[in-house]
N, C-alpha and C positions, 0 to 999 in steps of 0.2 A: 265891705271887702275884708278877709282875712289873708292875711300872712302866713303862709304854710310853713314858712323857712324860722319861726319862728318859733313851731313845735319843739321840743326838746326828743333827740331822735331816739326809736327805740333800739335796745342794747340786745345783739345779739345774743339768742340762748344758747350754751352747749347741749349739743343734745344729748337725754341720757343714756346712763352707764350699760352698756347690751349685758343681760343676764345670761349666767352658766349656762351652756347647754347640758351638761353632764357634772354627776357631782362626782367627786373622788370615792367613793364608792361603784359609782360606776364606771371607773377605770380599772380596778382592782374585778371585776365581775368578767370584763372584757379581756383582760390577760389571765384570766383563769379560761377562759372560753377557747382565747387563741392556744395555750400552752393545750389544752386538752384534745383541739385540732392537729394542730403541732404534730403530737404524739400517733397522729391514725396518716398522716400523708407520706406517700411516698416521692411525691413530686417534688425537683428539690429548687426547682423555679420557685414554686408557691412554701416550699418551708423558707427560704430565703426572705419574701417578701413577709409571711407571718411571723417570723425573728424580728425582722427590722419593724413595722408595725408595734410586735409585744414589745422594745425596747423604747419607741417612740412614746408608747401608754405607759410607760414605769418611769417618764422623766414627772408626769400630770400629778401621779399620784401616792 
C-alpha cells in the first residue's frame, strides 16, 4: 500500500511570457499607412477614429 499524501506536491508552473505580436517597426509602418489614409478621407467620423487609432500606435512605438 502506498501513501499518496506523501508525495511531495508539484509546484505550479507560471505560464510563459506571450510573444510580441507586432514589433516597433511595425507600429511606425502602420501610422505611416494611417496618416497617408488620413490624408485621402473626407469623412470626418472615420478621420476621427484614424487620429485616435494613429495616436494610440505612437504611444507602442
Amino acid at each position: 500500500m502506498t501513501d499518496t499524501d506523501s508525495k511531495p506536491k508539484e509546484q505550479a508552473k507560471e505560464p510563459a511570457r506571450a510573444r510580441a505580436l507586432l514589433s516597433t517597426a511595425d507600429f511606425r509602418l502602420l501610422r505611416v499607412a494611417l496618416a497617408s489614409h488620413a490624408k485621402t478621407t473626407d469623412d470626418h467620423e472615420e478621420l476621427a477614429k484614424i487620429n485616435a487609432l494613429h495616436h494610440r500606435l505612437g504611444t507602442y512605438g
